[in-house]
TITOR-486680 format. One record per residue (C-alpha): residue in three letters; x, y negated, z negated. Coordinates in steps of 0.25 Angstrom, whole numbers, plus 5000, padded with zeros to 4 digits. Each point is the difference from the previous one (the first is absolute). Layout:
BEGIN
<node aa="Ala" px="X" py="Y" pz="Z"/>
...
//
This chain:
BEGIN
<node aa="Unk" px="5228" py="4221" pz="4509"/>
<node aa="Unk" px="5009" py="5011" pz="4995"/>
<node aa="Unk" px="4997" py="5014" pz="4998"/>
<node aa="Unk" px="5000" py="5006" pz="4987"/>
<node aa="Unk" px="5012" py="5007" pz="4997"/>
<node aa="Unk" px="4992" py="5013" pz="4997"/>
<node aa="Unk" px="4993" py="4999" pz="5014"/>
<node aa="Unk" px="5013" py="4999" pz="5006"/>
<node aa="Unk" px="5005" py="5013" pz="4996"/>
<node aa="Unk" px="4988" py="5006" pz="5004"/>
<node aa="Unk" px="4999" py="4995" pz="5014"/>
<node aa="Unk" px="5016" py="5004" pz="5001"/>
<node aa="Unk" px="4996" py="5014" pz="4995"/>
<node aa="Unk" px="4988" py="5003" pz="5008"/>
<node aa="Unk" px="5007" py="4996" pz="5014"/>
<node aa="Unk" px="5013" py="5010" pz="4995"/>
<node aa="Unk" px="4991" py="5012" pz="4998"/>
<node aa="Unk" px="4992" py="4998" pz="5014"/>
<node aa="Unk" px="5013" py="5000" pz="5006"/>
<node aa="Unk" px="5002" py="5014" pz="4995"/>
<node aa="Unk" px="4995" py="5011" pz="5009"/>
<node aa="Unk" px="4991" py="5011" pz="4991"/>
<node aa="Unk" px="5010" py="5009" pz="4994"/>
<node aa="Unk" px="5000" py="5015" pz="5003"/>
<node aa="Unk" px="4994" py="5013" pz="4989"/>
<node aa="Unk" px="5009" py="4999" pz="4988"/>
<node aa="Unk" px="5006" py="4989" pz="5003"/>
<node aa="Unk" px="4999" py="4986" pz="4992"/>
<node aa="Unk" px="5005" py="4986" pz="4999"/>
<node aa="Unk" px="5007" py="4997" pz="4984"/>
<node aa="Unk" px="4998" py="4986" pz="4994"/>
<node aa="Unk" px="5014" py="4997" pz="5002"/>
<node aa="Unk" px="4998" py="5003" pz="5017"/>
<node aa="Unk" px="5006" py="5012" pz="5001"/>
<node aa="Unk" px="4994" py="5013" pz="5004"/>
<node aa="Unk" px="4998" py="5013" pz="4993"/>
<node aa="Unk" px="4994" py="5013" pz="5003"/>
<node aa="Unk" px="4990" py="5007" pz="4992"/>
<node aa="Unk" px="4995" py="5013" pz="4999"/>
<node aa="Unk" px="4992" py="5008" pz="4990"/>
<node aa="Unk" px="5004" py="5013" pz="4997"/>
<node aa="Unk" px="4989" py="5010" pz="5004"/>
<node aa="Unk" px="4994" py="5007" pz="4987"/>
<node aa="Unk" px="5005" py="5012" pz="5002"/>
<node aa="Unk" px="5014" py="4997" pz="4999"/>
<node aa="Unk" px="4999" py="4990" pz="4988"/>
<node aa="Unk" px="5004" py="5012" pz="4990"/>
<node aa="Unk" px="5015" py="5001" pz="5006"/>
<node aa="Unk" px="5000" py="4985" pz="5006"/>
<node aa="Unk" px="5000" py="4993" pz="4986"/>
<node aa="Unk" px="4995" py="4988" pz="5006"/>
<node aa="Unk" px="4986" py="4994" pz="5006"/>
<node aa="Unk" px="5006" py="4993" pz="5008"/>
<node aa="Unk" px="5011" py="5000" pz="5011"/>
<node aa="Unk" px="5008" py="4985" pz="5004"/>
<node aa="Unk" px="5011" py="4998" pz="5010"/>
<node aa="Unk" px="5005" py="4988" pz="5005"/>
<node aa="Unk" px="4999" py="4996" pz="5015"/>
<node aa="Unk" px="5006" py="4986" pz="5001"/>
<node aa="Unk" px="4999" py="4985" pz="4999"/>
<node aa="Unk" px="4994" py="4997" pz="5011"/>
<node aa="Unk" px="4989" py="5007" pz="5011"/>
<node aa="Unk" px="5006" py="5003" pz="5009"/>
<node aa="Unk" px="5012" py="5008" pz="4992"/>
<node aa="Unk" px="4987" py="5009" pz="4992"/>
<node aa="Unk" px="4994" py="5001" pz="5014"/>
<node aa="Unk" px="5013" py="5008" pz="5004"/>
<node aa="Unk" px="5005" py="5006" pz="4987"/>
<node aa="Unk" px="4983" py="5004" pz="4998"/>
<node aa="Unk" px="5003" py="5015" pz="5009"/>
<node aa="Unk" px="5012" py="5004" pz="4993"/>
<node aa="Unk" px="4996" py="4997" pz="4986"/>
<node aa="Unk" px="4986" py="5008" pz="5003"/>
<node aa="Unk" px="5006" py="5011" pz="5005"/>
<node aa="Unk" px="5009" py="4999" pz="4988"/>
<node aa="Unk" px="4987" py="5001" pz="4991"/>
<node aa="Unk" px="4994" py="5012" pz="5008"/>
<node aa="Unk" px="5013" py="5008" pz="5000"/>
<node aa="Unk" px="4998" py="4996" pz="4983"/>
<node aa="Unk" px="4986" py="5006" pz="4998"/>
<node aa="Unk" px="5003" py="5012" pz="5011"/>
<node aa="Unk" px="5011" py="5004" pz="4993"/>
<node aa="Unk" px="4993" py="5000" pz="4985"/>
<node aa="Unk" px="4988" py="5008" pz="5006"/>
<node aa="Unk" px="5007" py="5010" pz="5007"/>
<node aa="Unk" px="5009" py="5002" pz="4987"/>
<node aa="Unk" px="4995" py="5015" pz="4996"/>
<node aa="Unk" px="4996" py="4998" pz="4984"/>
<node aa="Unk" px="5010" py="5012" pz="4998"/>
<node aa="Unk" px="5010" py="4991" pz="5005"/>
<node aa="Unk" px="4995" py="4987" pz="4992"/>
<node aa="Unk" px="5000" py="5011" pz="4987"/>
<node aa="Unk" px="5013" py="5005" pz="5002"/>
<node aa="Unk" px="5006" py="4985" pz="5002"/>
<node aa="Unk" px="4995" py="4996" pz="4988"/>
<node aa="Unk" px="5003" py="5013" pz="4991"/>
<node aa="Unk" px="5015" py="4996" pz="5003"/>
<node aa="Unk" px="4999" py="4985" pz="4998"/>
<node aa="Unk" px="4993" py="5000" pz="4987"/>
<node aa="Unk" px="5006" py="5015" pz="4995"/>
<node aa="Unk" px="5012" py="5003" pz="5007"/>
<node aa="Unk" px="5006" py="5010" pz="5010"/>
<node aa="Unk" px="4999" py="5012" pz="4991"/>
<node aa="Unk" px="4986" py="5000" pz="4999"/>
<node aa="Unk" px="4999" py="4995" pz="5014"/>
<node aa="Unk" px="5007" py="5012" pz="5005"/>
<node aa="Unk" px="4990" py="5010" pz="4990"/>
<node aa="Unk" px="4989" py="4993" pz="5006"/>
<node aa="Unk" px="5002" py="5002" pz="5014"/>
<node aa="Unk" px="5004" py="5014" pz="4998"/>
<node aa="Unk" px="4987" py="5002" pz="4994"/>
<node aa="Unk" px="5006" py="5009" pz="4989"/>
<node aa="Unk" px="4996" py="4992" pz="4987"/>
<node aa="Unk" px="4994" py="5008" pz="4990"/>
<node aa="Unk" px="4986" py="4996" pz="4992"/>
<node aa="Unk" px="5010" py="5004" pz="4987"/>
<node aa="Unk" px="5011" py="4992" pz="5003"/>
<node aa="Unk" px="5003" py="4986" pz="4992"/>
<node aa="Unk" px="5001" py="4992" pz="5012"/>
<node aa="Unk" px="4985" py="5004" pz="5004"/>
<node aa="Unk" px="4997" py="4987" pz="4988"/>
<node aa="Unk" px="5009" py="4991" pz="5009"/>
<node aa="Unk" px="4992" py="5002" pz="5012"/>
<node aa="Unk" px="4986" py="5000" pz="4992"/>
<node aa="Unk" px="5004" py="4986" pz="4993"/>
<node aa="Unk" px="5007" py="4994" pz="5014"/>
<node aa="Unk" px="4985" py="5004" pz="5006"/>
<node aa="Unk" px="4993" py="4991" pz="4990"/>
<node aa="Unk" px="5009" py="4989" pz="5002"/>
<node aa="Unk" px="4997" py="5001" pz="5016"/>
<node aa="Unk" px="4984" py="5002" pz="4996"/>
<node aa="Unk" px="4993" py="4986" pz="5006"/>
<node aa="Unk" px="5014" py="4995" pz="5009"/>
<node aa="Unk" px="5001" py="5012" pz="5009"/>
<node aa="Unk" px="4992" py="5008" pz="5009"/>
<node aa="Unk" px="4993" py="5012" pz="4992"/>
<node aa="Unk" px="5007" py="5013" pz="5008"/>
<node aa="Unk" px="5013" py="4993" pz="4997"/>
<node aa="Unk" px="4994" py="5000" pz="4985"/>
<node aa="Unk" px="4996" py="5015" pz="5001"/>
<node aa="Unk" px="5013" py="5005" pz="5006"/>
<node aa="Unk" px="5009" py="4992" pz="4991"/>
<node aa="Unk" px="4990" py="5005" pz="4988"/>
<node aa="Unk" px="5000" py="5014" pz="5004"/>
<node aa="Unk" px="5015" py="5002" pz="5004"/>
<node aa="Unk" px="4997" py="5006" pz="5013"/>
<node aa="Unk" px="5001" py="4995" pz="5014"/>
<node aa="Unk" px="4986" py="5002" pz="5008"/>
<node aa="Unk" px="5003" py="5002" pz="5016"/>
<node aa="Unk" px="4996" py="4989" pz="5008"/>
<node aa="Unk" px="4987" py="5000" pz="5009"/>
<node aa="Unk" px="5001" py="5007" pz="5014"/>
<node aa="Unk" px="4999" py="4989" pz="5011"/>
<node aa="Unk" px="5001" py="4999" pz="5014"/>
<node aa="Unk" px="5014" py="4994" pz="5000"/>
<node aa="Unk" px="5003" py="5011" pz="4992"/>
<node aa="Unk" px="4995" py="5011" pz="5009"/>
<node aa="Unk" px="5009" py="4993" pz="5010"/>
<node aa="Unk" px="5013" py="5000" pz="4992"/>
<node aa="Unk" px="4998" py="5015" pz="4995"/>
<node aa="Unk" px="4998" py="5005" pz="5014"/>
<node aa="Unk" px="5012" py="4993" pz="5008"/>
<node aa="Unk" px="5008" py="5005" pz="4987"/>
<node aa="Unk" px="4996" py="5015" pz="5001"/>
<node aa="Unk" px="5002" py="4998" pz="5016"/>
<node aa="Unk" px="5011" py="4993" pz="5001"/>
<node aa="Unk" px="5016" py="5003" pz="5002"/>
<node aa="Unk" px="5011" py="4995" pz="5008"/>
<node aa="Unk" px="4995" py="5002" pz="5014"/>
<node aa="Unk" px="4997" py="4990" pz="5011"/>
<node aa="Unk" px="4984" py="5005" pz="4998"/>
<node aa="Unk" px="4999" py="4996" pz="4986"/>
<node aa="Unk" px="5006" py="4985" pz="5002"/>
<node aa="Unk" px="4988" py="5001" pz="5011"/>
<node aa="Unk" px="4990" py="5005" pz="4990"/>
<node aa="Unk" px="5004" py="4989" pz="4989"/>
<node aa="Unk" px="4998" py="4991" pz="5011"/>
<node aa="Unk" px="4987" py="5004" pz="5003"/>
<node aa="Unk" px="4997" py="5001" pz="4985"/>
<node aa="Unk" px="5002" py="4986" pz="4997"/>
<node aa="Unk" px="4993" py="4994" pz="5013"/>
<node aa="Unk" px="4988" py="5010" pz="4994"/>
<node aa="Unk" px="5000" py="4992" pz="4987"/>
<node aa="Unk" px="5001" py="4987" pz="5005"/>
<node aa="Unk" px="4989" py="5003" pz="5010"/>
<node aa="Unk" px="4991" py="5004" pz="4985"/>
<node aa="Unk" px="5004" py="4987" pz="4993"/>
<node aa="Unk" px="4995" py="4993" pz="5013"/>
<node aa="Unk" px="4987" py="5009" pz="5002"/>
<node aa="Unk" px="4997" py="5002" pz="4983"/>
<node aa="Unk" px="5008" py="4990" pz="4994"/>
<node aa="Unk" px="5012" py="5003" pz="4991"/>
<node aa="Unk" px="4992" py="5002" pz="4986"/>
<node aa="Unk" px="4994" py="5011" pz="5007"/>
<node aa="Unk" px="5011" py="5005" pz="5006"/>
<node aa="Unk" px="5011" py="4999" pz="4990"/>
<node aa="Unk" px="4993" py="5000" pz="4986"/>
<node aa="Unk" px="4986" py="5006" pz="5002"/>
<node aa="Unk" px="4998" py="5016" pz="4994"/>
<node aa="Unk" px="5000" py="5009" pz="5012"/>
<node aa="Unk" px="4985" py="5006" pz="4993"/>
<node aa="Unk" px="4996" py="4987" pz="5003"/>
<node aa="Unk" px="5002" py="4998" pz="5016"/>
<node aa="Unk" px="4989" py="5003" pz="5008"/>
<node aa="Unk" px="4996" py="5005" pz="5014"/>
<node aa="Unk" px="4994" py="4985" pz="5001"/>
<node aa="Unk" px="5014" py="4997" pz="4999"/>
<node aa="Unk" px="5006" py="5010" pz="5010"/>
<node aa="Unk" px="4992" py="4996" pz="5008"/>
<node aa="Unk" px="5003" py="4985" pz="4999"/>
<node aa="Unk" px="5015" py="5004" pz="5003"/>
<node aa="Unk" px="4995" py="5008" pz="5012"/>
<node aa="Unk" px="4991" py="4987" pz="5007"/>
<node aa="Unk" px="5013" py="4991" pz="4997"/>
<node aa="Unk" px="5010" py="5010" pz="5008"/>
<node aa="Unk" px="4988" py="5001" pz="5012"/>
<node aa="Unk" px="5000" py="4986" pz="5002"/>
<node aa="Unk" px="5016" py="4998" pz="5004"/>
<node aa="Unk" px="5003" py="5017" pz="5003"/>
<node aa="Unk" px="4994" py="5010" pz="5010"/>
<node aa="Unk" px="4993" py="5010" pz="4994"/>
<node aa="Unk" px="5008" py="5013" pz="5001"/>
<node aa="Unk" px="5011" py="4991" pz="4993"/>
<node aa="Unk" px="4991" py="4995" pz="4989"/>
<node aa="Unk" px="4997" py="5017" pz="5001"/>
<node aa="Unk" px="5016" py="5002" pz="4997"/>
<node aa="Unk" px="5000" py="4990" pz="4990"/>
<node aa="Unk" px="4989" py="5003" pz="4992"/>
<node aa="Unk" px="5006" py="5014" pz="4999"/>
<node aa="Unk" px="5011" py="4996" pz="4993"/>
<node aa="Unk" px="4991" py="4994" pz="4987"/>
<node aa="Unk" px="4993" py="5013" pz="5002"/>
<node aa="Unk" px="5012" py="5010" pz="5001"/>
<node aa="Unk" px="5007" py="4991" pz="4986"/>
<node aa="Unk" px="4987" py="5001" pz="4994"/>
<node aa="Unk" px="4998" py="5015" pz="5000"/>
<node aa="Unk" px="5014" py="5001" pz="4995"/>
<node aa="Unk" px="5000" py="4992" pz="4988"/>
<node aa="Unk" px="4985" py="5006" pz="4997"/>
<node aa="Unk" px="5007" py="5013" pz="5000"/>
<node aa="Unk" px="5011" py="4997" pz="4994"/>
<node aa="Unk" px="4994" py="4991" pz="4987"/>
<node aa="Unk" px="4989" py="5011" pz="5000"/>
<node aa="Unk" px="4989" py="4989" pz="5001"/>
<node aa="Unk" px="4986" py="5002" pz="5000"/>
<node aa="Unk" px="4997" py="4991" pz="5012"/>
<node aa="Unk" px="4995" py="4999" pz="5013"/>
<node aa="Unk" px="5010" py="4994" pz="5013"/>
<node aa="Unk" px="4990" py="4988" pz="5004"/>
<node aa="Unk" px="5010" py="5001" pz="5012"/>
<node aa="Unk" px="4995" py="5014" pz="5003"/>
<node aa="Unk" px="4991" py="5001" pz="5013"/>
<node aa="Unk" px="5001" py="4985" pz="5002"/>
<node aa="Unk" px="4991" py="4998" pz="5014"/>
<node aa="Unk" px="5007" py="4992" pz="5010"/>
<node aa="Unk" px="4993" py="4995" pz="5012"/>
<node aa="Unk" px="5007" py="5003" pz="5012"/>
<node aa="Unk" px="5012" py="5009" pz="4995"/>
<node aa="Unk" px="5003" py="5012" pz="5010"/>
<node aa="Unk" px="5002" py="5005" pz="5013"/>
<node aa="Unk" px="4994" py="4992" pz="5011"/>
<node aa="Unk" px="5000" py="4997" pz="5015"/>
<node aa="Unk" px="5011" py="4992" pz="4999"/>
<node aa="Unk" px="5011" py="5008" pz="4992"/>
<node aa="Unk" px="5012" py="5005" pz="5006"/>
<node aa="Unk" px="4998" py="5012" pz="5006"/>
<node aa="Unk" px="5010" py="5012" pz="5001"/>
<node aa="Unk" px="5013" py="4998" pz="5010"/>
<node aa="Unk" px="4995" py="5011" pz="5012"/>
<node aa="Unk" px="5011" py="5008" pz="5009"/>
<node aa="Unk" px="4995" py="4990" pz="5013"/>
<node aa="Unk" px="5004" py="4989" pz="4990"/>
<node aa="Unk" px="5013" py="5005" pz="4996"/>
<node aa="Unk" px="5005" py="5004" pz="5015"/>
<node aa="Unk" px="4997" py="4983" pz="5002"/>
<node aa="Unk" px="5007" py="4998" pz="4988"/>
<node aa="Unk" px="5013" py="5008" pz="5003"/>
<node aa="Unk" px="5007" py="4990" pz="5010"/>
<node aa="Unk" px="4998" py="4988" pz="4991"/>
<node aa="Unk" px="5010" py="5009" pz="4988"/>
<node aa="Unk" px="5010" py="5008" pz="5010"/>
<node aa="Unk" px="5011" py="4986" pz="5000"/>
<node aa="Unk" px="5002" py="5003" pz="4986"/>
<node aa="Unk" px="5005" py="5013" pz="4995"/>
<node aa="Unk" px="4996" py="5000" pz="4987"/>
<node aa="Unk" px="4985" py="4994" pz="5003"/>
<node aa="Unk" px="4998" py="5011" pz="5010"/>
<node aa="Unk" px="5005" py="5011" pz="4990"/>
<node aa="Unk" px="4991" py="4993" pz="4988"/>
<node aa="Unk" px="4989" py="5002" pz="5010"/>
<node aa="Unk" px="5000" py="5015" pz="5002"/>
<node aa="Unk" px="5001" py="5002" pz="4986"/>
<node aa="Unk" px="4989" py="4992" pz="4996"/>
<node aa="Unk" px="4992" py="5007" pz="5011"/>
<node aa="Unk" px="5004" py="5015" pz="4997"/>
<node aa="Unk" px="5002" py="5001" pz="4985"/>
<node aa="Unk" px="4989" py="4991" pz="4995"/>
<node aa="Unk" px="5010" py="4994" pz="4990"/>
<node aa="Unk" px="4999" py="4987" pz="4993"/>
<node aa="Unk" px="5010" py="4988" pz="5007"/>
<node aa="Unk" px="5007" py="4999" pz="4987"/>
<node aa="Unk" px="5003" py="5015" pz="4999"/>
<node aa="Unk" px="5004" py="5001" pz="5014"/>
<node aa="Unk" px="5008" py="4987" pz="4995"/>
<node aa="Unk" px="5007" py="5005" pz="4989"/>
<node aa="Unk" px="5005" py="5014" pz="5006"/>
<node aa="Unk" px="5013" py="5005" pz="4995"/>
<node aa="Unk" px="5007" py="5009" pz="5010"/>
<node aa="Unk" px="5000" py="5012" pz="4989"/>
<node aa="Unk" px="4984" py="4998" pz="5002"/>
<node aa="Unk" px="5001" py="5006" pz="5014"/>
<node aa="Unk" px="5003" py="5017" pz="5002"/>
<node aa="Unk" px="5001" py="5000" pz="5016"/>
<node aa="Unk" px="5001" py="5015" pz="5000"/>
<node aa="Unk" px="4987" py="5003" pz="4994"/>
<node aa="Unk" px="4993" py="4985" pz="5006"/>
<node aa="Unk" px="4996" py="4998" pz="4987"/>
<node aa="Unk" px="4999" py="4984" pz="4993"/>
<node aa="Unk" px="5001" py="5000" pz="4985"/>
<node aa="Unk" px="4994" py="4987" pz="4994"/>
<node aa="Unk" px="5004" py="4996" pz="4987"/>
<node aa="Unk" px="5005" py="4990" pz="4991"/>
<node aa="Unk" px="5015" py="4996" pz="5001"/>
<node aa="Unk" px="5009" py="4989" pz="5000"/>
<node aa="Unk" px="4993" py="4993" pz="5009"/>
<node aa="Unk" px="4985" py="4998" pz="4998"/>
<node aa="Unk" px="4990" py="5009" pz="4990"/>
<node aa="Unk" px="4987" py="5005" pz="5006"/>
<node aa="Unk" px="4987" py="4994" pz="4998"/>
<node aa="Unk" px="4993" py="5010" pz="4990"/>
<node aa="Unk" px="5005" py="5013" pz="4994"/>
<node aa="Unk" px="4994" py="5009" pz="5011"/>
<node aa="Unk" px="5007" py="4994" pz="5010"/>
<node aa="Unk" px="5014" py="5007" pz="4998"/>
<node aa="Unk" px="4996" py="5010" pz="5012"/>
<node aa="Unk" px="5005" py="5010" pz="5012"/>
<node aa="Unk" px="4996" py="4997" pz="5014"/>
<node aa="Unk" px="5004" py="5009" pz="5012"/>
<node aa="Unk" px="5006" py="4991" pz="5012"/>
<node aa="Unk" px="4997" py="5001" pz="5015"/>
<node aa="Unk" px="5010" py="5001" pz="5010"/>
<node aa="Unk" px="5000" py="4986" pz="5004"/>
<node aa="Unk" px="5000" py="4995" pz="4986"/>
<node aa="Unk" px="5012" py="5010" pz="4997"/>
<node aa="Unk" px="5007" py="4996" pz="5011"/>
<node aa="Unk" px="4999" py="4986" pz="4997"/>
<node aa="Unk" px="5005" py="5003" pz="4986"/>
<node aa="Unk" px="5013" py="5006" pz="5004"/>
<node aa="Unk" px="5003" py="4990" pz="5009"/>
<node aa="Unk" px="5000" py="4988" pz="4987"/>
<node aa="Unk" px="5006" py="5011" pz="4991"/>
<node aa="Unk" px="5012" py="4999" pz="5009"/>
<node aa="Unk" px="5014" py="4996" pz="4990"/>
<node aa="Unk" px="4991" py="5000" pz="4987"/>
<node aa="Unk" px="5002" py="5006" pz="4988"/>
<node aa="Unk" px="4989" py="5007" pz="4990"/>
<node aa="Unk" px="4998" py="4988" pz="4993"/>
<node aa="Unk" px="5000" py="4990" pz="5011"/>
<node aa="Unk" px="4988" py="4992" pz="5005"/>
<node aa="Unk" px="4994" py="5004" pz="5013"/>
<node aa="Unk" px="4996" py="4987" pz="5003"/>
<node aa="Unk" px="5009" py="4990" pz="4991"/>
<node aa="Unk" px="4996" py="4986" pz="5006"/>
<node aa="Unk" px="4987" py="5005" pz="4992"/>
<node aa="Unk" px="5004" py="5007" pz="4989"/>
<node aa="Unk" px="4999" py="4989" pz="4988"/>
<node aa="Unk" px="4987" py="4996" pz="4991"/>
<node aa="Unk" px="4990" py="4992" pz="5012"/>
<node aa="Unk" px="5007" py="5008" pz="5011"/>
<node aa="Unk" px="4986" py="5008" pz="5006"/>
<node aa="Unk" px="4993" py="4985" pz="5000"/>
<node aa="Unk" px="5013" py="4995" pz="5007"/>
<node aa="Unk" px="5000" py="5013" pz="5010"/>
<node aa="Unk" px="4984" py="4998" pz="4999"/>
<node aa="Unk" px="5000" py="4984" pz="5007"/>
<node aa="Unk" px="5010" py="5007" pz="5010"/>
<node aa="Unk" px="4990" py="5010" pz="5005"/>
<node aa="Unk" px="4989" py="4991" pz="4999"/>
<node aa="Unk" px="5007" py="4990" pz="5010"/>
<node aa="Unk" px="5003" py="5011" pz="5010"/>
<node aa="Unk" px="4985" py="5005" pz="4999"/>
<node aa="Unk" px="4995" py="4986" pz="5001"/>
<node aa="Unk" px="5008" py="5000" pz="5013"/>
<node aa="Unk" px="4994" py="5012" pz="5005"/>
<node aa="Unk" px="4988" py="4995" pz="4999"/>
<node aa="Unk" px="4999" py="4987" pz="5006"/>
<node aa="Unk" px="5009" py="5007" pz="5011"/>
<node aa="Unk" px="4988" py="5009" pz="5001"/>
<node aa="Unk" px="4990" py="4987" pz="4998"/>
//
């Protein structure tokens, strides 16, 4: 006997869909067979995402939404990061010139309008056509004519203290460096809501010390030490500068392990250096960086970056200072060292043909020179010692 008709479609239906592998979050199958994803907006953002919803389409078939399902997410976070970490003053700004226009826009960014101008009605009535469709700071701003500074965060404190570090030098693309691995490793440890959009009042010592148990589990703790103090130094700096009333919950910080131990390096001795000395005599250059290490304490990038102008042989004086070459590390390293014989010696010798503003050591001479003269040295040393071993 023949099935109903109605049954038919039934039966053809059910075995389709157990067919079908369950479909991942946010993403679901439309009558016509095609797959879409969907994604509310989160409540916070529903006053400057004029919709409840979000919709994009991932294909006709599973396997095409399978692949298109990462990019089309990732496209949706970027969507919602961007609105929440849109500053309200930028939000108010943007719509003062959309819905009044550039005069008004420029007045309002300057902050200079008057509560006896005309145009202060033009704001007030925009206000209460914004009442209920945008965020309520946005409101006030717009409302009041004056721009409100945003809230202090950690992503902040981090870009106000590499801008009042940084300048050209070689140190400062290290420190930008540093910087942004900082930052990614407080999304990773706090998450970016924390990181990027939460008040600075509001960020606790439970958090510095979330940050801190992160670092320990994958850095040795003297480097989690260095780390740390970075957060700590561009926190002080912006407290002081912003004048805020605040603790550094980065202040003090307790980190198990951090100091001098057993195992640290310990200082080069003479015994060592007379083993050393044959491992850096084939090279005339390493043996001379050598003995002015040794007898002028000098950093490698200063020794590095000498100019032959930076050198008096007649009074066995070293002048380090900043020149074409390399800058010094802090302010208080522009400095005067008296030379030893051995040292003065070796300094007339690679002075030899050069003028005042010639390098000493020019194969070094150049942004990352020291870290090239530095694995040099290294290599020899290491040489020495399993000579010695």
């Amino acid at each position: 006997m023949a099935l109903h008709p109605v049954i038919c479609v039934v039966i053809v239906s059910s075995t389709m869909d157990a067919d079908i592998p369950k479909l991942p979050k946010y993403v679901f199958r439309r009558a016509n067979g095609s797959y879409r994803y969907k994604r509310n907006v989160p409540k916070a953002l529903r006053e400057v995402i004029p919709k409840a919803t979000v919709y994009r389409q991932l294909g006709d078939s599973y396997d095409e939404a399978i692949r298109r399902l990462p990019v089309v997410h990732a496209e949706v976070e970027a969507l919602f990061d961007q609105e929440r970490s849109t500053p309200n003053s930028v939000r108010a700004k943007s719509i003062v010139r959309e819905r009044l226009g550039e005069w008004h826009a420029e007045v309002f960014a300057d902050g200079v309008v008057e509560p006896e101008w005309d145009v202060t009605d033009d704001f007030r009535e925009l206000a209460e056509e914004l009442e209920g469709s945008t965020p309520p700071e946005v409101v006030r701003q717009v409302g009041s004519a004056r721009l409100s500074p945003e809230p202090m965060t950690l992503l902040r404190v981090l870009n106000e203290y590499y801008a009042y570090k940084c300048d050209d030098s070689v140190e400062d693309k290290a420190l930008k460096t540093r910087i942004e691995r900082i930052r990614k490793d407080l999304v990773i440890a706090l998450g970016k809501n924390r990181v990027e959009w939460t008040p600075l009042a509001d960020i606790t010592r439970a958090d510095a010390n979330t940050f801190r148990d992160y670092l320990l589990n994958r850095m040795a703790p003297n480097s989690v030490l260095r780390t740390v103090g970075v957060i700590k130094a561009a926190m002080n700096h912006v407290i002081v500068e912003n004048d805020l009333e605040q603790r550094n919950v980065f202040q003090g910080i307790k980190i198990k392990g951090a100091g001098s131990s057993n195992t640290d390096r310990l200082p080069i001795t003479d015994e060592h250096l007379d083993l050393m000395t044959p491992a850096f005599e084939s090279s005339e250059v390493a043996a001379a960086l050598l003995v002015l290490l040794t007898d002028t304490g000098a950093r490698l990038a200063e020794i590095t970056g000498l100019e032959a102008r930076d050198v008096d042989l007649d009074k066995a004086i070293l002048y380090l200072r900043p020149n074409d070459h390399r800058g010094l590390k802090t302010k208080t390293s522009t400095r005067s060292i008296p030379l030893s014989h051995r040292a003065t010696e070796c300094l007339r010798q690679q002075q030899v043909g050069l003028s005042d503003t010639n390098p000493i050591f020019p194969a070094y001479a150049h942004p990352r020179g020291s870290d090239n003269a530095s694995a040099m040295l290294m290599k020899r040393l290491r040489t020495a010692s399993q000579t010695r071993s």
